[in-house]
LUMMI-554921 format. One record per atom (N, C-alpha, C): residue number from 1; chain; atom name; x, y, z. Coordinates in nm, 2 decimals, padded with zeros to 4 digits, always signed. Layout:
+-----+--------+-------+--------+--------+--------+
! num ! cadena ! atomo !     xx !     yy !     zz !
+-----+--------+-------+--------+--------+--------+
! NUM !      A !    CA !      X !      Y !      Z !
...
+-----+--------+-------+--------+--------+--------+
! end
This chain:
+-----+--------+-------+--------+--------+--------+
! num ! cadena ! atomo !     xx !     yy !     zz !
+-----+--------+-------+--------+--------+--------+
!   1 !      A !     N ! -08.26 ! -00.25 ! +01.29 !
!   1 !      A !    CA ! -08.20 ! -00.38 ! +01.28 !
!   1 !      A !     C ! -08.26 ! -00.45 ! +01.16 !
!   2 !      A !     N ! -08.13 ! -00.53 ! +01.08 !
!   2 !      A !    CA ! -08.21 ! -00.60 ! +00.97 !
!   2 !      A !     C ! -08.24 ! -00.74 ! +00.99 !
!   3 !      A !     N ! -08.26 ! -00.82 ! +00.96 !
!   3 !      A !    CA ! -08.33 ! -00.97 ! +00.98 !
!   3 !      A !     C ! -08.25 ! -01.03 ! +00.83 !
!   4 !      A !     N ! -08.16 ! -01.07 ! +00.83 !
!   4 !      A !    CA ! -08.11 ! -01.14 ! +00.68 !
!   4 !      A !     C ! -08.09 ! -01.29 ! +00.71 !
!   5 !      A !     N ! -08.16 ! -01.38 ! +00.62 !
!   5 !      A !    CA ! -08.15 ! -01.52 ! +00.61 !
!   5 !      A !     C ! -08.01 ! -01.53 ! +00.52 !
!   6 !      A !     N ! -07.89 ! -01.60 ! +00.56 !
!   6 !      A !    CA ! -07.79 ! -01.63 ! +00.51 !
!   6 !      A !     C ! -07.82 ! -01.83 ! +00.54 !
!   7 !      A !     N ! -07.80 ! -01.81 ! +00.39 !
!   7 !      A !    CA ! -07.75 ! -01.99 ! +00.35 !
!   7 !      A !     C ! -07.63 ! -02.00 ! +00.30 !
!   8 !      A !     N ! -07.55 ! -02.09 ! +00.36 !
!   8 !      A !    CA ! -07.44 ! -02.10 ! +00.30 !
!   8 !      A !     C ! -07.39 ! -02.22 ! +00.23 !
!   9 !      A !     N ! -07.26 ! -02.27 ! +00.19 !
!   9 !      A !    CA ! -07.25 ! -02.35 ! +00.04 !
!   9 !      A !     C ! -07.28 ! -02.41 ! +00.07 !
!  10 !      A !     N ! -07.33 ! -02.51 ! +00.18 !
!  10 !      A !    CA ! -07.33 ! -02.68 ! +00.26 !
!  10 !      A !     C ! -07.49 ! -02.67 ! +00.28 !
!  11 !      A !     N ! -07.60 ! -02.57 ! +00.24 !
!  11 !      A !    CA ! -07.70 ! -02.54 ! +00.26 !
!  11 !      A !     C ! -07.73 ! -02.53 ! +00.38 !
!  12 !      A !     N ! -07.69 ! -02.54 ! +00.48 !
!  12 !      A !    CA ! -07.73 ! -02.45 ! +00.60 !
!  12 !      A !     C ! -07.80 ! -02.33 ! +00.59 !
!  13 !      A !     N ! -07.85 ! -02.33 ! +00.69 !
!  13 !      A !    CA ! -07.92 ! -02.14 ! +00.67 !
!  13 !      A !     C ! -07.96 ! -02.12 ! +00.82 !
!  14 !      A !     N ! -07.93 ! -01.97 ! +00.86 !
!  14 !      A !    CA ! -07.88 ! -01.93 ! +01.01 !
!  14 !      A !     C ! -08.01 ! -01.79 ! +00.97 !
!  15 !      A !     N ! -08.08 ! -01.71 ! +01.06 !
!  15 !      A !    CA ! -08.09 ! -01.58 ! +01.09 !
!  15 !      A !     C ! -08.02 ! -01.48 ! +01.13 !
!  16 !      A !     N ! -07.95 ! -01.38 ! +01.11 !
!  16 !      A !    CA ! -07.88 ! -01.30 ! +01.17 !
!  16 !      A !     C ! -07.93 ! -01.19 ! +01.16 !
!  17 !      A !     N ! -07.90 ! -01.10 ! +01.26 !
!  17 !      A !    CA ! -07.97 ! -00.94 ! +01.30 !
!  17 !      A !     C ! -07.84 ! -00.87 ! +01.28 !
!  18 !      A !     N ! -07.84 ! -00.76 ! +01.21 !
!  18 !      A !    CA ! -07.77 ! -00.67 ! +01.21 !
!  18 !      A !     C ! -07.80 ! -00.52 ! +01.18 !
!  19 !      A !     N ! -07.74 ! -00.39 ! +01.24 !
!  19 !      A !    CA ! -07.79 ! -00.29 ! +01.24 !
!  19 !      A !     C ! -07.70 ! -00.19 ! +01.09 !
!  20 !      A !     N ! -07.75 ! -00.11 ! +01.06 !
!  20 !      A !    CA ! -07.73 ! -00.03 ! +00.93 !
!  20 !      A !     C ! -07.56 ! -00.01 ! +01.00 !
!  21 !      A !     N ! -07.54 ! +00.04 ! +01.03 !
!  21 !      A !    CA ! -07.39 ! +00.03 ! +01.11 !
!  21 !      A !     C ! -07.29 ! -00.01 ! +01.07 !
!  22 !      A !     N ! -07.31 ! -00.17 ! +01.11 !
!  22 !      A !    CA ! -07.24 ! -00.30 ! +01.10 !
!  22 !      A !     C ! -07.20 ! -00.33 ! +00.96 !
!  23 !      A !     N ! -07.29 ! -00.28 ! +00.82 !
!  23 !      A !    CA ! -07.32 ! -00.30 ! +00.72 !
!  23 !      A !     C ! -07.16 ! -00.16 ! +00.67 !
!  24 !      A !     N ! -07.25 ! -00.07 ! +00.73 !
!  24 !      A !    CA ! -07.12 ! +00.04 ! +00.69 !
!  24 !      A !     C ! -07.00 ! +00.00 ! +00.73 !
!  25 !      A !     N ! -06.93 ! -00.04 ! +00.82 !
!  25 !      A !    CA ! -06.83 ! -00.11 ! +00.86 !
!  25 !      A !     C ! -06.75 ! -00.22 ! +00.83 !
!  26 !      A !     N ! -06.89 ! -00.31 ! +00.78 !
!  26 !      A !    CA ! -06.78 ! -00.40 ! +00.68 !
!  26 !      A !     C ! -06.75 ! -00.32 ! +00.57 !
!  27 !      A !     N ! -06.86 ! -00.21 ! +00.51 !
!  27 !      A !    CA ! -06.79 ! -00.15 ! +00.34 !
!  27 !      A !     C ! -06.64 ! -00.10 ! +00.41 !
!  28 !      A !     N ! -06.64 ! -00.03 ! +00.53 !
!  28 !      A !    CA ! -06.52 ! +00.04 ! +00.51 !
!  28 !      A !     C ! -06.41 ! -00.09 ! +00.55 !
!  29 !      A !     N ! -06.41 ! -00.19 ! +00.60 !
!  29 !      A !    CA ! -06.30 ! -00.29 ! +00.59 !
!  29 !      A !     C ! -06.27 ! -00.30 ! +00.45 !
!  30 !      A !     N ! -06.39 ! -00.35 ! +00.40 !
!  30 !      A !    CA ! -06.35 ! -00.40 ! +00.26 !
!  30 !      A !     C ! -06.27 ! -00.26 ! +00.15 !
!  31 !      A !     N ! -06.34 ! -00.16 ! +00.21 !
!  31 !      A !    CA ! -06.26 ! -00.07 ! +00.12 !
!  31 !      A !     C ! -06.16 ! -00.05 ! +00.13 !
!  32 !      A !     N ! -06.07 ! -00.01 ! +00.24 !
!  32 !      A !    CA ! -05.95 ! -00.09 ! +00.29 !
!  32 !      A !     C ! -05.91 ! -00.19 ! +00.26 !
!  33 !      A !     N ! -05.92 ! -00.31 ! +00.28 !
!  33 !      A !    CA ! -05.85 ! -00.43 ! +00.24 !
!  33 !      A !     C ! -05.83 ! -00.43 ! +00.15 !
!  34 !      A !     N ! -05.93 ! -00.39 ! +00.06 !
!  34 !      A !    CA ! -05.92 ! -00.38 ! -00.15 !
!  34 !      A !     C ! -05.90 ! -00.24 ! -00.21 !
!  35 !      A !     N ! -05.80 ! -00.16 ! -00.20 !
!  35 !      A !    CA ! -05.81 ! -00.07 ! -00.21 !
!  35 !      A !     C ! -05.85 ! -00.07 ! -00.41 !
!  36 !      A !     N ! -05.75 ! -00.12 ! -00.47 !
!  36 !      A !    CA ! -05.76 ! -00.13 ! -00.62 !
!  36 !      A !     C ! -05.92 ! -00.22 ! -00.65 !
!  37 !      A !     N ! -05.99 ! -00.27 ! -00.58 !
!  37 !      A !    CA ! -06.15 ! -00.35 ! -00.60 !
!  37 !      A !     C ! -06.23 ! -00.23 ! -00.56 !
!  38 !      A !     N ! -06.19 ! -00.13 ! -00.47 !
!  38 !      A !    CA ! -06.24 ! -00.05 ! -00.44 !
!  38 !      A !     C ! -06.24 ! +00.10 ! -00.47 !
!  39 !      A !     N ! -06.22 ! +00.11 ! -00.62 !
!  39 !      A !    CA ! -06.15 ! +00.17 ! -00.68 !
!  39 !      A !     C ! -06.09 ! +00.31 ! -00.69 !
!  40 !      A !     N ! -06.04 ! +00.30 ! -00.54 !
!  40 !      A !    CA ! -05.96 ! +00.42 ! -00.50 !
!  40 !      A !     C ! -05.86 ! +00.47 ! -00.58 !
!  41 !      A !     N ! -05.81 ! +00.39 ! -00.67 !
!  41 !      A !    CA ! -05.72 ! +00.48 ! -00.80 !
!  41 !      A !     C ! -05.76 ! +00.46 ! -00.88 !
!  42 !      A !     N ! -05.85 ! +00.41 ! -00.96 !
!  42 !      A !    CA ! -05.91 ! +00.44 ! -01.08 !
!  42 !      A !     C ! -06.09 ! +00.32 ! -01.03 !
!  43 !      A !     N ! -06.15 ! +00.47 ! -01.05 !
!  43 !      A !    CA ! -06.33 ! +00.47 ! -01.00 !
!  43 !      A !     C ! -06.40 ! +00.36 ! -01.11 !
!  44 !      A !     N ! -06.31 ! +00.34 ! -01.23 !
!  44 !      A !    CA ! -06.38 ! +00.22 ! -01.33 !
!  44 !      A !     C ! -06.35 ! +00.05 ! -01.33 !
!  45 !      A !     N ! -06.22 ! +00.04 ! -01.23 !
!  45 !      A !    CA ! -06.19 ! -00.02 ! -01.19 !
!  45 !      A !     C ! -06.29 ! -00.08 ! -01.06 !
!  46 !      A !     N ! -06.36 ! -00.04 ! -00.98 !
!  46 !      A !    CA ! -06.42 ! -00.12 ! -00.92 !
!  46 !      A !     C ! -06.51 ! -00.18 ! -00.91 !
!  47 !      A !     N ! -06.51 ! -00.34 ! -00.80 !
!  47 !      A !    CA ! -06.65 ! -00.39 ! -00.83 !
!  47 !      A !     C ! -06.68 ! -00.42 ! -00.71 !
!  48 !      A !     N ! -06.61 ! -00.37 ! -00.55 !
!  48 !      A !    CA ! -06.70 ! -00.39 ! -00.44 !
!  48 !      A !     C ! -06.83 ! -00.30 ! -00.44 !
!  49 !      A !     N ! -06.93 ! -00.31 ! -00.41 !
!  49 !      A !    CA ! -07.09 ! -00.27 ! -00.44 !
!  49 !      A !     C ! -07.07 ! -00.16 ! -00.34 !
!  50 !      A !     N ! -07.18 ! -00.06 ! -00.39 !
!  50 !      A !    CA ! -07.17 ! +00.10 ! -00.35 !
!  50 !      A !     C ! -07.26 ! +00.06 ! -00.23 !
!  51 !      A !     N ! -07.24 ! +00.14 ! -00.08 !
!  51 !      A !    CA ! -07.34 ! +00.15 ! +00.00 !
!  51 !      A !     C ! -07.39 ! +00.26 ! +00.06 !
!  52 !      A !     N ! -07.46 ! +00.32 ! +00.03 !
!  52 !      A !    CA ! -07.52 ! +00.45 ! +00.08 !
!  52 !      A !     C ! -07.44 ! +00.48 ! +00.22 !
!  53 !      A !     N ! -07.40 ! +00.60 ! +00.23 !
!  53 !      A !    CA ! -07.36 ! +00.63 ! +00.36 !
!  53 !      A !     C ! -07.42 ! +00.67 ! +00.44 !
!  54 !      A !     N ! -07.36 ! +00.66 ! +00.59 !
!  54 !      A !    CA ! -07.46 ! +00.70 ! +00.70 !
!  54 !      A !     C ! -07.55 ! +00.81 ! +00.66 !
!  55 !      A !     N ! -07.68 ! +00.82 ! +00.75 !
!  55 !      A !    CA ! -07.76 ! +00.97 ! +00.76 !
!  55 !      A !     C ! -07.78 ! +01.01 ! +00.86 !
!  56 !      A !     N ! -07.77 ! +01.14 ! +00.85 !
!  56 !      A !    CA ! -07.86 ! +01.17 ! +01.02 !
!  56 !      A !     C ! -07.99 ! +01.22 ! +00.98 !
!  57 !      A !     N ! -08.04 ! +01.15 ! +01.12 !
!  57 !      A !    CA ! -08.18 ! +01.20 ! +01.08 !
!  57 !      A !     C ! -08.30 ! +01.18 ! +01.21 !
!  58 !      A !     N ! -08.38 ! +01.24 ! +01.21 !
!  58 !      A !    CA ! -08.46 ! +01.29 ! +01.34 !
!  58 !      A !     C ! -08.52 ! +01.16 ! +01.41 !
!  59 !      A !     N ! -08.49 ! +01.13 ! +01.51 !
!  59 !      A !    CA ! -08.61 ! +01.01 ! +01.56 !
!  59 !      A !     C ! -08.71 ! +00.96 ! +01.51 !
!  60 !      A !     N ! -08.80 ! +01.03 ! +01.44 !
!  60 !      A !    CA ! -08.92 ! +01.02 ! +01.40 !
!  60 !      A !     C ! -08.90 ! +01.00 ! +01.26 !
!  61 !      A !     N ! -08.76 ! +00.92 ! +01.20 !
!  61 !      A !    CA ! -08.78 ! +00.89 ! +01.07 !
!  61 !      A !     C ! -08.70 ! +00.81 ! +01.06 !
!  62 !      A !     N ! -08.68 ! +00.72 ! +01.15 !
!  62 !      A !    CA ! -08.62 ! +00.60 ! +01.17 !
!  62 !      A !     C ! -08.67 ! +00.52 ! +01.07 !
!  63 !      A !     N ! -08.78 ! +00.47 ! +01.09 !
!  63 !      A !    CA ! -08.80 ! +00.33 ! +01.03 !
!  63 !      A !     C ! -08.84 ! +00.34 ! +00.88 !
!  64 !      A !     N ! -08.85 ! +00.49 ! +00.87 !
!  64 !      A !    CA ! -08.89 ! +00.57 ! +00.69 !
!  64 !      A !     C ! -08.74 ! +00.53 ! +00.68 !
!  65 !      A !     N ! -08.63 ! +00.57 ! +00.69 !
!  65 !      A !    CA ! -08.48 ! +00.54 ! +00.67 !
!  65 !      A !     C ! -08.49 ! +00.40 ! +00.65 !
!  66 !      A !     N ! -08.51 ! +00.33 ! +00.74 !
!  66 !      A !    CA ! -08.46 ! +00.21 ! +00.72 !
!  66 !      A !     C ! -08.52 ! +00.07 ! +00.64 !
!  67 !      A !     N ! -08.64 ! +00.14 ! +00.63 !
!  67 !      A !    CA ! -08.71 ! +00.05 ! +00.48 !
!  67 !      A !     C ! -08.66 ! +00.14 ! +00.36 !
!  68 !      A !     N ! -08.65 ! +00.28 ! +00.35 !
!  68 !      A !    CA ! -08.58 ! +00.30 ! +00.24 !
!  68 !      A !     C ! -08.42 ! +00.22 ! +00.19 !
!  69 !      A !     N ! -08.37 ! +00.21 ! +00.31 !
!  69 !      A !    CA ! -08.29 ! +00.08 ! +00.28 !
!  69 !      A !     C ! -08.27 ! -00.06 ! +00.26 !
!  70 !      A !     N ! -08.38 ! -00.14 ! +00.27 !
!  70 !      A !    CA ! -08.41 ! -00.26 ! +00.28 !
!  70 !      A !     C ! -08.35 ! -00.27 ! +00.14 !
!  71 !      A !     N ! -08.38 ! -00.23 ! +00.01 !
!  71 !      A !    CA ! -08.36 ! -00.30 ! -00.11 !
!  71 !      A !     C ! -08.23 ! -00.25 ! -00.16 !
!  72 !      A !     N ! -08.14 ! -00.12 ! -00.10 !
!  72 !      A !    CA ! -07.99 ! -00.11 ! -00.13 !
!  72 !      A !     C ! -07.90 ! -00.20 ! -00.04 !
!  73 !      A !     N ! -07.95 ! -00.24 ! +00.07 !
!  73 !      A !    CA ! -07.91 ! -00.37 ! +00.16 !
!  73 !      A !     C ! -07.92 ! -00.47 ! +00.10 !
!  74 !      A !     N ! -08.00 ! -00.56 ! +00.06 !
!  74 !      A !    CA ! -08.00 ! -00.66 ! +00.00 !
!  74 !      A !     C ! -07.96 ! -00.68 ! -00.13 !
!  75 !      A !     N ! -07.96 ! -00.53 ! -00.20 !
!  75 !      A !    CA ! -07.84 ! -00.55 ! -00.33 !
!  75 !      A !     C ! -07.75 ! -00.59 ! -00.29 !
!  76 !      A !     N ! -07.66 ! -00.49 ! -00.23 !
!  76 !      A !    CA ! -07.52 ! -00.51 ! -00.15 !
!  76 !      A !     C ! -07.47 ! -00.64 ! -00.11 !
!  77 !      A !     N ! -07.58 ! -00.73 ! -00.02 !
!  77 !      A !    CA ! -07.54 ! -00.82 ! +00.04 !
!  77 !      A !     C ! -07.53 ! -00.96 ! -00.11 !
!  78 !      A !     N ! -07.61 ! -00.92 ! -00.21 !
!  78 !      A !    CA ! -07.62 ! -01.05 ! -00.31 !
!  78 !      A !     C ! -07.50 ! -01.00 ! -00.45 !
!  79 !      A !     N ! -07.48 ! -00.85 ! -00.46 !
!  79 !      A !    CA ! -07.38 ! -00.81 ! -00.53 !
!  79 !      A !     C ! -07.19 ! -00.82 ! -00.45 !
!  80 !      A !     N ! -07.22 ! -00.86 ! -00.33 !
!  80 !      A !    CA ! -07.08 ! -00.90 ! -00.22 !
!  80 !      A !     C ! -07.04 ! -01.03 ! -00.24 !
!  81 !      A !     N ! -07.17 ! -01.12 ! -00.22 !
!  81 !      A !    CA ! -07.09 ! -01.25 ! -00.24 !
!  81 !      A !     C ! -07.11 ! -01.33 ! -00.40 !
!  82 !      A !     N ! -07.11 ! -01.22 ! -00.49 !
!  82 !      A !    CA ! -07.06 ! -01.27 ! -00.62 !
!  82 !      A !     C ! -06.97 ! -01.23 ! -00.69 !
!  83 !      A !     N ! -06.86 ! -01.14 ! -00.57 !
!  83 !      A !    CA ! -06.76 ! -01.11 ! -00.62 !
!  83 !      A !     C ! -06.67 ! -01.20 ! -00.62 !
!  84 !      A !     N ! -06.58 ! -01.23 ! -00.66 !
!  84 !      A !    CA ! -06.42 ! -01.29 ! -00.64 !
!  84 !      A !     C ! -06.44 ! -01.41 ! -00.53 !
!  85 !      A !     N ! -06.38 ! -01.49 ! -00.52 !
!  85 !      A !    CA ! -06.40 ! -01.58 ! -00.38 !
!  85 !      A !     C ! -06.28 ! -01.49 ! -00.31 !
!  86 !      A !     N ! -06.15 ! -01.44 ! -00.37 !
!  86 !      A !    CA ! -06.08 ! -01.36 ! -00.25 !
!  86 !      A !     C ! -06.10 ! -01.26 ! -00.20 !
!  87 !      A !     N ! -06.27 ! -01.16 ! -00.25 !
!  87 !      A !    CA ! -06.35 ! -01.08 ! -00.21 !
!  87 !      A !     C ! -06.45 ! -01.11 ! -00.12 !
!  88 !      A !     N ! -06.52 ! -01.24 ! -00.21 !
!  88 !      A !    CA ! -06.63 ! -01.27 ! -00.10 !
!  88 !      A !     C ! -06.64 ! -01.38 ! -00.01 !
!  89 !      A !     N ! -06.49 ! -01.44 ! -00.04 !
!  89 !      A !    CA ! -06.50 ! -01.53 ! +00.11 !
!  89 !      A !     C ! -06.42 ! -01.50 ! +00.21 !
!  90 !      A !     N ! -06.35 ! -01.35 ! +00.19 !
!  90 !      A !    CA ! -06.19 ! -01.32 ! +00.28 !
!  90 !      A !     C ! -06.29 ! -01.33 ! +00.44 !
!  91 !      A !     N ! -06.21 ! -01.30 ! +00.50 !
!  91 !      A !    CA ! -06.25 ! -01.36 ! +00.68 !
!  91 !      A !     C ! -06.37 ! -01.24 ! +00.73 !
!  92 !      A !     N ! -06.32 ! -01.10 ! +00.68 !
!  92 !      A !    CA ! -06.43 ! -00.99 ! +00.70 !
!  92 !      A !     C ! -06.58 ! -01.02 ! +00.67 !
!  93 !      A !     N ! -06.56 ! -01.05 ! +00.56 !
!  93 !      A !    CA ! -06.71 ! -01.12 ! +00.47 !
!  93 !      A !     C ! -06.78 ! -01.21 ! +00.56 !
!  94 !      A !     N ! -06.69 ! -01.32 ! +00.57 !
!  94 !      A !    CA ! -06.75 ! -01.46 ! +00.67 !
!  94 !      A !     C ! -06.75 ! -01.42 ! +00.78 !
!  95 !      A !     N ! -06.70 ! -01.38 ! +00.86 !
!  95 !      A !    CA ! -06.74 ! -01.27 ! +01.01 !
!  95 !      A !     C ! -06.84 ! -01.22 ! +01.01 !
!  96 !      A !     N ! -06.89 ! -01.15 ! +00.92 !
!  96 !      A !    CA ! -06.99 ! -01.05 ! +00.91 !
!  96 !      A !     C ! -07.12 ! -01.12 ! +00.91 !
!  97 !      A !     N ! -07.12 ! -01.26 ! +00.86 !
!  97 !      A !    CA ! -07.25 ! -01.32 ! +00.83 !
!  97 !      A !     C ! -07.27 ! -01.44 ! +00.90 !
!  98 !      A !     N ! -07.12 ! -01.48 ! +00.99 !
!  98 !      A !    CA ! -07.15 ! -01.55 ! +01.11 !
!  98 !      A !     C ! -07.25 ! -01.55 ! +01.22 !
!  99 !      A !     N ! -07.31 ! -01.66 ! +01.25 !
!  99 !      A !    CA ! -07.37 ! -01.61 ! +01.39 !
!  99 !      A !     C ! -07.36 ! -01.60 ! +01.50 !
! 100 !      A !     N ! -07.36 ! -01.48 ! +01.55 !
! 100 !      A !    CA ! -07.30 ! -01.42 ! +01.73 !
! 100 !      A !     C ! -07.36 ! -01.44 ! +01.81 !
! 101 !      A !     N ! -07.36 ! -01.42 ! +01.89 !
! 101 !      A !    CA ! -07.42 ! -01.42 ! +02.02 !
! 101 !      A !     C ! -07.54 ! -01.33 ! +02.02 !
! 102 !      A !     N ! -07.57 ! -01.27 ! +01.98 !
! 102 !      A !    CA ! -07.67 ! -01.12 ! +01.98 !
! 102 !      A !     C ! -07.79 ! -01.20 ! +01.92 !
! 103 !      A !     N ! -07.73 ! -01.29 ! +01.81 !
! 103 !      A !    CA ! -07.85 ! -01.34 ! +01.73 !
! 103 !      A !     C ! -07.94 ! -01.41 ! +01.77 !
! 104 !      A !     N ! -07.89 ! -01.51 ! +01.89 !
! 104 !      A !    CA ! -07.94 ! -01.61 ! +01.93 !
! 104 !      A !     C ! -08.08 ! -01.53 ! +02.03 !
! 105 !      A !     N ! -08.06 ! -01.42 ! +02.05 !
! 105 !      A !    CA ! -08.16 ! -01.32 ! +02.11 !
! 105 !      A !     C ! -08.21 ! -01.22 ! +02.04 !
! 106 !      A !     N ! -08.25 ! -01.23 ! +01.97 !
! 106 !      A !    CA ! -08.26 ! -01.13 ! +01.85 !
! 106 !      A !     C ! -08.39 ! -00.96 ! +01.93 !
! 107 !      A !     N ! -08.34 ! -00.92 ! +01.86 !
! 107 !      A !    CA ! -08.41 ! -00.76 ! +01.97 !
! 107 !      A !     C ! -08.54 ! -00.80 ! +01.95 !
! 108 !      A !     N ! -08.61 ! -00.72 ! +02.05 !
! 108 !      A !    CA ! -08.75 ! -00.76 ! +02.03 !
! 108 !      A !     C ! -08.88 ! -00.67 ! +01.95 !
! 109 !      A !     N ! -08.82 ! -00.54 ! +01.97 !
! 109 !      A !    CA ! -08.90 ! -00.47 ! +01.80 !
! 109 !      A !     C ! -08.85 ! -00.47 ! +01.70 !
+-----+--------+-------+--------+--------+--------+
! end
């Protein structure tokens, strides 16, 4: 699970938790939604941000995985909302960085 401080334009700022997952799931909405941003017909044409895809991998290499991700996540998340405002403010985006229910209890390891 990741820990990302989101501020948003009115300067607010929330904690939210979210798992490597959730992250892959918005890429695949967005890759969908945008197919031409996402540049499924022409690869130079795109600018939604690359996200490593899932891995499998043994129990015992869990948290090696997921600090190896900490700094392709945080690209992602600061290369997302400087796209387009009809990229990085469509409802998927703002969903994704709203805060749920889950957060308000955030896991305990």
């Amino acid at each position: 699970v990741y820990i990302i401080k989101v501020t948003w334009s009115n300067g607010s700022t929330e904690v939210i938790y979210r798992r490597y997952s959730k992250f892959f799931d918005l890429q695949m909405q967005m890759l969908d939604k945008f197919p031409m941003e996402g540049g499924q017909k022409d690869p130079k044409q795109r600018i939604i941000p690359f996200l490593p895809g899932k891995i499998l991998f043994r129990r015992s290499h869990i948290r090696d995985v997921a600090v190896k991700r900490l700094i392709p996540i945080d690209e992602y998340c600061k290369a997302l909302i400087q796209l387009p405002p009809y990229i990085s403010q469509c409802e998927e985006v703002l969903q994704f960085f709203e805060t749920r229910p889950d957060d308000l209890t955030p896991p305990k390891e």
